[in-house]
C-alpha positions as CSV (number, residue, x, y, z in Angstrom):
1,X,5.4,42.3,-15.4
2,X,3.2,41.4,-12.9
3,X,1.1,38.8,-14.9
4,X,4.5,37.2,-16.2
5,X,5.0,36.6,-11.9
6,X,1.5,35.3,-10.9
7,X,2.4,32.6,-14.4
8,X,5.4,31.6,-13.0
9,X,4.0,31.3,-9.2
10,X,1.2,29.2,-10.8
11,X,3.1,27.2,-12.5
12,X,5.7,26.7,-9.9
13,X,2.8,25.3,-7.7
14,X,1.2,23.5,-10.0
15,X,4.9,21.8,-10.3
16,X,5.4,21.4,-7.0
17,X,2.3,19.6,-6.4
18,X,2.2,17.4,-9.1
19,X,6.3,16.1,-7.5
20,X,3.9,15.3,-4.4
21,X,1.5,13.6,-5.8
22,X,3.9,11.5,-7.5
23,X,5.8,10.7,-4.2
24,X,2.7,9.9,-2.2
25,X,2.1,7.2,-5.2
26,X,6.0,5.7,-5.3
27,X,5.2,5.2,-1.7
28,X,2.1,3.8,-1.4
29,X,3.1,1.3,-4.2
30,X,6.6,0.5,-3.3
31,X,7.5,-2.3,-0.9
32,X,10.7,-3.4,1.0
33,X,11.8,-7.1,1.6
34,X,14.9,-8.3,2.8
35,X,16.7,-11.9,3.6
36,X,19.2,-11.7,6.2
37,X,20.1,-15.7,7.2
38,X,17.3,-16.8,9.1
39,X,15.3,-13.4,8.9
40,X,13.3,-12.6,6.2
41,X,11.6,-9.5,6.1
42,X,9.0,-7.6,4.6
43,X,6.7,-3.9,4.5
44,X,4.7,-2.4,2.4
45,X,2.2,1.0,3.2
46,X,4.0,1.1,6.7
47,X,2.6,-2.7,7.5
48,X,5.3,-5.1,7.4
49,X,6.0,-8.6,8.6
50,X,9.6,-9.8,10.2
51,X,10.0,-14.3,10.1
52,X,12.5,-15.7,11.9
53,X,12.7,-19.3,11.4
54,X,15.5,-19.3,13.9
55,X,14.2,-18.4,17.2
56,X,10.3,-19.2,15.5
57,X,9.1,-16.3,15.7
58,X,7.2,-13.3,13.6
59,X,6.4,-9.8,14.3
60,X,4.1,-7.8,12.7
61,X,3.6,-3.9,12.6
62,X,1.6,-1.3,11.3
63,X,0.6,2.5,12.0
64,X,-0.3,1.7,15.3
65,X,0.5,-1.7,16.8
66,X,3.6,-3.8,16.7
67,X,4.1,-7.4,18.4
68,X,5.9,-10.8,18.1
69,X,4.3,-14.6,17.9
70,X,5.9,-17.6,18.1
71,X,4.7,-19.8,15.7
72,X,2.1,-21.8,17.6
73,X,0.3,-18.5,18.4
74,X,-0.9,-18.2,14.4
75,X,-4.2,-20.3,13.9
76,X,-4.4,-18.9,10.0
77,X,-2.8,-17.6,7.3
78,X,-4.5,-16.5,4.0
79,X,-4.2,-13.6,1.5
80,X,-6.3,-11.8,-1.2
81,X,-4.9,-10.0,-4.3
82,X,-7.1,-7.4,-6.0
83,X,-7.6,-6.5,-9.4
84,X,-9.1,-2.9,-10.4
85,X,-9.5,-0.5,-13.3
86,X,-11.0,-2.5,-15.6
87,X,-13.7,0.7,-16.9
88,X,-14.1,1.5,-21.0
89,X,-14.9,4.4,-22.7
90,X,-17.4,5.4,-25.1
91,X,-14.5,7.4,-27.4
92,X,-15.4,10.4,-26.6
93,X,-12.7,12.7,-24.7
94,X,-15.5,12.9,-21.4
95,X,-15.6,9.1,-21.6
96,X,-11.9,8.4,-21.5
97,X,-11.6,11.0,-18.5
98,X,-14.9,9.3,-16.7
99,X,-12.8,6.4,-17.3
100,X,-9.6,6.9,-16.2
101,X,-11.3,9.0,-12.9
102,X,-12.8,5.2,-12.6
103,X,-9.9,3.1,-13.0
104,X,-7.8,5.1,-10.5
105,X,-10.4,4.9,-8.1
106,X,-10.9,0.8,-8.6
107,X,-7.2,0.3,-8.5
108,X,-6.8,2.2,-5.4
109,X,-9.9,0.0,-3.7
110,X,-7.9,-2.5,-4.8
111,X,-5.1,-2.0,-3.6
112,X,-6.7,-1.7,0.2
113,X,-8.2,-5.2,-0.5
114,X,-5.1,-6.5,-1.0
115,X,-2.9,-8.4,1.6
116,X,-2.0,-10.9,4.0
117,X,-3.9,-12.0,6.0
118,X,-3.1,-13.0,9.5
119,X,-5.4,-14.9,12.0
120,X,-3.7,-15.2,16.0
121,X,-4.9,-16.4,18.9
122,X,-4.0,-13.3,20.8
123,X,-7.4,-11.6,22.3
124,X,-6.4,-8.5,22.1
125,X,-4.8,-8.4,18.0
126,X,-6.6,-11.4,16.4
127,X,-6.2,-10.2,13.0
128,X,-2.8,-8.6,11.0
129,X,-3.4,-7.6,7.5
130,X,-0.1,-6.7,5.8
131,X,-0.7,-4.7,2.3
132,X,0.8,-5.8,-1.0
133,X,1.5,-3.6,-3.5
């Protein structure tokens, strides 16, 4: 009886952690963009960008700051999109798992190299990156 309880507690972990894992991913790869008149917004990975061609103006935010430019106060805009997990095997079962280990690694890289780019001429916050899924 008691081996029949630690199974079921391992595999009740082992379920609850993979339902984790597989939120952390839906968030880290989902995004949110919405058009509301003259306001268009967007985030993605807590970084997000609000335009509002009305009143001229964008705010960005992230983890830790959050401000509003009028539109003579960008000097630059550019962005970079990533590709990763490119990696073969050799056919063996250890190659496929070096392999897929490898992939999800470059695809995550990826994914930090990807964004917006945002140059100001604020002192303080000269650059905004905002992450694209």
């Amino acid at each position: 009886m008691e081996t029949t309880g630690i199974i079921f507690l391992v595999v009740i972990f082992i379920i609850i952690l993979t339902v984790s894992d597989l939120q952390k991913k839906k968030h880290y790869n989902s995004f949110t963009e919405v058009l509301d008149g003259d306001v268009l917004s967007y985030e993605c990975q807590r970084t997000g960008i609000v335009i509002d061609t009305k009143q001229r103006t964008i705010r960005f935010f992230d983890k830790e700051r959050d401000k509003t430019y009028s539109y003579d106060n960008i000097r630059e805009i550019n962005y970079t999109l990533s590709e990763g997990g490119k990696f073969y095997d050799n056919g063996t079962l250890k190659g496929m798992n070096n392999a897929a280990i490898a992939n999800w690694r470059e695809q995550l890289a990826a994914n930090k190299r990807s964004g917006l780019n945002i140059l100001t001429d604020d002192i303080k916050n000269p650059m905004w990156k905002i992450n694209v899924p």
